[in-house]
C-alpha positions as CSV (number, residue, x, y, z in Angstrom):
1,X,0.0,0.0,0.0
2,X,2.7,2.3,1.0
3,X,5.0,1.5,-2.1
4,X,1.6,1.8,-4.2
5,X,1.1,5.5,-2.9
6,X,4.8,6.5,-3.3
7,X,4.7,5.0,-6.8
8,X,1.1,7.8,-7.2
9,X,2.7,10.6,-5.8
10,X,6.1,10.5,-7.8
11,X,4.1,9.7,-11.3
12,X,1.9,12.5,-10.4
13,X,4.0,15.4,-9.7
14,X,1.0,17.7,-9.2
15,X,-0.9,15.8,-6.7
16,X,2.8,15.2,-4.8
17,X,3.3,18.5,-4.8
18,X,0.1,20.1,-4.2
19,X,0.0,17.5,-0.8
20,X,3.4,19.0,0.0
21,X,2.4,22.1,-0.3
22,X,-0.7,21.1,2.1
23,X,1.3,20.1,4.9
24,X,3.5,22.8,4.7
25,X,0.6,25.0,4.9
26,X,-1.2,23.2,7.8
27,X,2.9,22.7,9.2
28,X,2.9,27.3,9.2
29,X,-0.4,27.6,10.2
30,X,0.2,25.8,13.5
31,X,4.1,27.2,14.2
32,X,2.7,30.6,14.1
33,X,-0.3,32.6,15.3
34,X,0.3,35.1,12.8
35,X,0.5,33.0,9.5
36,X,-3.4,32.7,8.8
37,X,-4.0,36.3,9.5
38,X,-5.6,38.1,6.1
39,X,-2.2,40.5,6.3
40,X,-0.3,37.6,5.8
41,X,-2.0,35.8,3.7
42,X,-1.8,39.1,1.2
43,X,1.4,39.4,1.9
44,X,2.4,35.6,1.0
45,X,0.1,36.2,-2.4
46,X,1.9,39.6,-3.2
47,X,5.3,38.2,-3.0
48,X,4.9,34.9,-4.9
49,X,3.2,36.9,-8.2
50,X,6.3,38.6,-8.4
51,X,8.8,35.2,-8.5
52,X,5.7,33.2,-9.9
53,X,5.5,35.4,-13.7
54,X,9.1,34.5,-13.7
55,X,8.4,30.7,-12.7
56,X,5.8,30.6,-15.4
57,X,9.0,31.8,-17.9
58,X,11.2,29.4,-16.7
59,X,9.4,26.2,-16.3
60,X,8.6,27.0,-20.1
61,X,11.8,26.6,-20.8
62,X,12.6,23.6,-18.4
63,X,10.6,21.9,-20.1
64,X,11.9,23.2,-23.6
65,X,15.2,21.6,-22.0
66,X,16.2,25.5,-22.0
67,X,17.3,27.6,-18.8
68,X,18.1,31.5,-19.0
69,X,19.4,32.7,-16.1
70,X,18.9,36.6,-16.9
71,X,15.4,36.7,-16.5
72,X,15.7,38.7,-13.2
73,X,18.5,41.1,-14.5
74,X,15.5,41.5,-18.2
75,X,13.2,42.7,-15.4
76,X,15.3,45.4,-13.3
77,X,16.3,46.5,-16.6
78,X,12.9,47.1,-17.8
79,X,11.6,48.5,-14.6
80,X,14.2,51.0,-14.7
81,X,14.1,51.9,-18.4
82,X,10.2,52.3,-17.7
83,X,11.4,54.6,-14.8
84,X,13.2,56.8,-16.9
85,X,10.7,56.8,-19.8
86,X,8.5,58.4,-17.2
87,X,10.5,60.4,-15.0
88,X,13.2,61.6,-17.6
89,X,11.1,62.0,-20.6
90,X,7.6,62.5,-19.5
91,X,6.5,59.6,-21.7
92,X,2.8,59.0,-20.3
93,X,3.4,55.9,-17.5
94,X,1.1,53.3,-19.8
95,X,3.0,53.7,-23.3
96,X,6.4,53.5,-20.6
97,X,5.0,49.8,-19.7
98,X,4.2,49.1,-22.9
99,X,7.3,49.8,-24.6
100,X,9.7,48.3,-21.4
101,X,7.3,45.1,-21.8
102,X,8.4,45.6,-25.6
103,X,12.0,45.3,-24.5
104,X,11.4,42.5,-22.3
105,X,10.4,40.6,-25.3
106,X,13.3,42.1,-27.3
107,X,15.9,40.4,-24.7
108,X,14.5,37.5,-24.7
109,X,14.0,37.4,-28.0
110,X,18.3,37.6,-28.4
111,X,19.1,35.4,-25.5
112,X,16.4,33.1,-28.1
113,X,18.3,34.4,-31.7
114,X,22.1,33.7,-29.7
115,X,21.4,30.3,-28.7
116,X,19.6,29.3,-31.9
117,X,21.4,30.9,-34.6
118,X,25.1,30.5,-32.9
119,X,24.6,27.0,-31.2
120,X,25.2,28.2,-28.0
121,X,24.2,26.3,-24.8
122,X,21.6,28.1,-23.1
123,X,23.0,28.5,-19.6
124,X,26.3,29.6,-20.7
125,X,24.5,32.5,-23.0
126,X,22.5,33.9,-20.7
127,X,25.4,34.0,-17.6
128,X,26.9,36.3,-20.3
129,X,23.8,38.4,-21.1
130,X,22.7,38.7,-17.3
131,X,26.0,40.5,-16.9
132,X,25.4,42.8,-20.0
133,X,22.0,43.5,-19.1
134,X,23.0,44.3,-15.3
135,X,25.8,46.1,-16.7
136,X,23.2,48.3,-18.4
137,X,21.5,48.6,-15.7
138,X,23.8,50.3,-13.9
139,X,25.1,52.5,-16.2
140,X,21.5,54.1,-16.5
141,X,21.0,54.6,-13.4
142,X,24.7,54.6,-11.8
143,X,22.8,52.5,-8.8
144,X,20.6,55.0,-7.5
145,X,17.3,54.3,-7.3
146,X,14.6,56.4,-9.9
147,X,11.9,57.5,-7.8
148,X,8.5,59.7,-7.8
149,X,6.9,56.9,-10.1
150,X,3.2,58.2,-10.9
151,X,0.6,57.4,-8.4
152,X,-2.2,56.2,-11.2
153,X,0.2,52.9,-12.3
154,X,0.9,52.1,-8.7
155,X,-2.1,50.5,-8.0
156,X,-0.6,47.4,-10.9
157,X,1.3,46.7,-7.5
158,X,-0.1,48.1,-4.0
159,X,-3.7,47.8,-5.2
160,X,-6.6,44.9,-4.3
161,X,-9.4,43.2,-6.4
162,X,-12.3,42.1,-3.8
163,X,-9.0,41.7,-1.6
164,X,-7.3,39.9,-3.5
165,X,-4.1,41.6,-4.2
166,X,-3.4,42.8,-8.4
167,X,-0.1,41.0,-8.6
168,X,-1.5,37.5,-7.8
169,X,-4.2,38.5,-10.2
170,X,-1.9,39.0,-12.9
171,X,-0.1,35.9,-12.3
172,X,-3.1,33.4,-12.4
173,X,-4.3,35.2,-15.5
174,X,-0.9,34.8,-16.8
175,X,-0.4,31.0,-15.2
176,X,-3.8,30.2,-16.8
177,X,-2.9,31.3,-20.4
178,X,0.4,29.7,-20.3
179,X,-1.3,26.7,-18.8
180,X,-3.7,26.5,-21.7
181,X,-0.9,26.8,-24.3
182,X,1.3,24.1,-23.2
183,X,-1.8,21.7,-22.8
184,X,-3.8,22.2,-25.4
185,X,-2.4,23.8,-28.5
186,X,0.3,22.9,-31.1
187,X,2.5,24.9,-29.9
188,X,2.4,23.6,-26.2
189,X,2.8,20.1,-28.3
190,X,5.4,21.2,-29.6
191,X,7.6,22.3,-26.9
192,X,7.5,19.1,-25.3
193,X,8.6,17.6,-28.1
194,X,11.3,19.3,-28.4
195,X,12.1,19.1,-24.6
196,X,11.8,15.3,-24.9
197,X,13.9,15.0,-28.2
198,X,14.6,17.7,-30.2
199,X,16.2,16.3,-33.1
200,X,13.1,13.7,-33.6
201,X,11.2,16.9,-33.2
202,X,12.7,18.4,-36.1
203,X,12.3,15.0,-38.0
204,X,8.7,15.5,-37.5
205,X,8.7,18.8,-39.1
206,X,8.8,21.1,-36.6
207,X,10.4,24.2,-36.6
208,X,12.6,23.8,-33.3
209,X,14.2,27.0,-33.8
210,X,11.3,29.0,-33.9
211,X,9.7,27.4,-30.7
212,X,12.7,28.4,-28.8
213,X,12.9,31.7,-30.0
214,X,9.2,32.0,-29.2
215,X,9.9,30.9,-25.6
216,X,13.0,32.6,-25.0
217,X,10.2,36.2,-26.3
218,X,8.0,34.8,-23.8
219,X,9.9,34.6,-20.2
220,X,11.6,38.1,-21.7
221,X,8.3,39.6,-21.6
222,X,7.0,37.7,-18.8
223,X,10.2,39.0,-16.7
224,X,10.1,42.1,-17.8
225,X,6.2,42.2,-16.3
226,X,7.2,41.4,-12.8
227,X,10.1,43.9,-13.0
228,X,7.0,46.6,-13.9
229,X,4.7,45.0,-11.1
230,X,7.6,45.5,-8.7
231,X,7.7,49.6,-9.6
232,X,4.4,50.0,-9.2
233,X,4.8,47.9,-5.7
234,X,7.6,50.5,-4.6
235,X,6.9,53.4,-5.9
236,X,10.2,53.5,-7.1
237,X,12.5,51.6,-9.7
238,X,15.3,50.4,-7.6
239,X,18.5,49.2,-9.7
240,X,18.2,46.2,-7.4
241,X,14.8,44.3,-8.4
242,X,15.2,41.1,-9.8
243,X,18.5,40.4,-8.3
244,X,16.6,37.8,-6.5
245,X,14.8,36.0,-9.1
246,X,17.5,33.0,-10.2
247,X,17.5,30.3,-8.2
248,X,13.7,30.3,-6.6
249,X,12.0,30.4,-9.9
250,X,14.5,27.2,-11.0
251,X,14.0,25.7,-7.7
252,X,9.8,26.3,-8.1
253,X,9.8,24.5,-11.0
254,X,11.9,21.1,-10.2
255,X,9.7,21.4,-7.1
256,X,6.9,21.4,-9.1
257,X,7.8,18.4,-11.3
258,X,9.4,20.1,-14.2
259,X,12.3,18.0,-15.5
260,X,15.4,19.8,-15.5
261,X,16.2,17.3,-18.8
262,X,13.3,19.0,-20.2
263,X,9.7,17.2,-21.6
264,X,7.9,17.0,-18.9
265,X,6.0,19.1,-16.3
266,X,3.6,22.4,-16.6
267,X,3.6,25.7,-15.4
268,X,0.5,25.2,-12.8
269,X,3.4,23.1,-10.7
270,X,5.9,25.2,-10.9
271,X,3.5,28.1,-9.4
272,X,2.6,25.4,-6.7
273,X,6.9,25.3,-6.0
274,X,7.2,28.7,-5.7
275,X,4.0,28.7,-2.8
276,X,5.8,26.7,-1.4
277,X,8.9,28.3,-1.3
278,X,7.0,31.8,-0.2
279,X,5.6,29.8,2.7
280,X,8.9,28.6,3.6
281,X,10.6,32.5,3.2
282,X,7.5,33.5,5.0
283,X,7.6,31.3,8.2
284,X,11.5,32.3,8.6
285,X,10.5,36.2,8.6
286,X,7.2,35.6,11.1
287,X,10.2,33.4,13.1
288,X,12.3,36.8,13.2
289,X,15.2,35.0,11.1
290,X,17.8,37.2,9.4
291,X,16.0,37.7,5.9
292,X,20.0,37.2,4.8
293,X,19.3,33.6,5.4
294,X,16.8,33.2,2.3
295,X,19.1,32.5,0.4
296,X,20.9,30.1,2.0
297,X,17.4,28.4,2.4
298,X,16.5,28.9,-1.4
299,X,19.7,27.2,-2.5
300,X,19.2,24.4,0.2
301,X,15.7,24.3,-1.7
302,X,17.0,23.9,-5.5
303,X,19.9,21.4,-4.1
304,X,17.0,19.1,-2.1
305,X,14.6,20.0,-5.0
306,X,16.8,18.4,-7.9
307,X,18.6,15.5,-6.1
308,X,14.4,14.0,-5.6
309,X,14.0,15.2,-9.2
310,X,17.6,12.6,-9.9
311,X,15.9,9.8,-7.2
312,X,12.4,10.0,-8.2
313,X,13.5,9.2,-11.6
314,X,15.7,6.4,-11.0
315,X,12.9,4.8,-8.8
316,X,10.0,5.5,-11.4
317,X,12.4,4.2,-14.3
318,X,13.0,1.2,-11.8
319,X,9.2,0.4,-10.9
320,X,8.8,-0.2,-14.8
């Protein structure tokens, strides 16, 4: 019976996760007296739509058997260059987020065109173009902060719908759409194709290039969409945001059953990862832990989170 459950849970990522995610839950709720409050609880939500539009990006390209680890630096850089599009040059704040969420898609849409065209190996490229685009960065706004962002886009990220804070509400509108594409059209066909063998892919007549450049466009835009969520959060665009959006989102999605060999998974568990993560980062700050020590736990997280990925594997390949 045991062995027969086990055998569910790892062949099911979702339902593993999602009980994982229970207990965790239940596991905060009784440590502290504080975690099930409604400020909380809004807190928890507005933090994980920030990492989780990212998550969506990258477990699309997990499961393309891609990784781009500039997807934080693509969205300080855009909430910046929307900054100064507004503050600078008096560009009206909405035609600022539209053209940053333009150049969102325009870096991914190179990390996609570098790896494609010159054969490069996803992770190496984009360790290369996170330090261009941070270098950027920097230059723009020689690390101070722009502030004085206009009231009427800030409530993208302070504001509420029936309580329910406008981050999260862009994220499962986001999640759902991407959900929908990788389950039920061609395209979402297609990428797991590729993830699972992209040279039979090609065989098969489609156009493997294109689908990565397409994802690639995607988590650009997608990053580049928290980065603007995070402005309008702070009122300010800080040179700083994104700095912490590497390892969680790739530690979300293993979490969440995406391969990190690519082909299999979905976005919907790699949003279920990262609440799980946010609960963890969560219970440390209600605990009064050094925030310094999130990343310590976030790498412990992607460490634990791949080594099951390697073990469940073995044991499911094993069971057959």
């Amino acid at each position: 019976m045991q062995r027969k459950t086990l055998s569910f849970l790892l062949a099911n990522s979702l339902a593993g996760v999602f009980v994982a995610l229970l207990i965790i839950f239940v596991l905060s709720a009784l440590l502290s007296p504080y975690f099930l409050t409604s400020y909380n609880i809004s807190v928890i939500a507005r933090s994980l739509a920030f990492v989780g539009l990212v998550t969506v990006g990258q477990s699309m390209l997990l499961i393309l058997g891609e990784l781009d680890l500039s997807l934080g630096v693509i969205g300080g850089l855009c909430g910046v260059v929307a900054g100064i599009l507004m503050m600078s040059f008096g560009i009206n704040p909405w035609i600022a987020i539209f053209l940053s969420l333009a150049l969102g898609a325009g870096l991914g849409f190179f990390n996609g065109i570098m790896v494609t065209q010159l054969g490069l190996h996803s992770l190496v490229l984009t360790i290369g173009t996170a330090g261009i685009y941070g270098g950027i960065n920097l230059v723009l706004t020689k690390g101070v902060a722009i502030t004085n962002i206009p009231k009427e886009i800030q409530f993208l990220g302070r504001g509420d719908v029936l309580g329910v804070p406008v981050p999260f509400v862009v994220m499962i509108v986001v999640l759902a759409i991407a959900a929908f594409v990788t389950l039920k059209t061609p395209l979402g066909r297609y990428i797991y194709a590729i993830g699972n063998n992209a040279a039979a892919a090609a065989m098969l007549g489609i156009k493997v290039n294109r689908v990565r450049v397409l994802v690639f466009t995607a988590a650009g835009t997608l990053a580049a969409l928290a980065g603007l969520l995070m402005v309008a959060r702070l009122g300010t665009a800080q040179p700083s945001i994104g700095a912490t959006w590497v390892l969680p989102p790739i530690a979300a999605s293993v979490i969440g059953g995406v391969a990190t060999t690519g082909g299999v998974g979905t976005p919907v568990g790699a949003i279920l990862g990262a609440a799980i993560i946010a609960i963890i980062e969560n219970i440390i700050v209600l605990f009064g832990v050094s925030p310094y020590w999130q990343g310590v736990v976030s790498g412990v997280i992607v460490v634990l989170a791949i080594s099951f990925d390697a073990i469940s594997r073995r044991y499911m390949r094993r069971d057959i």
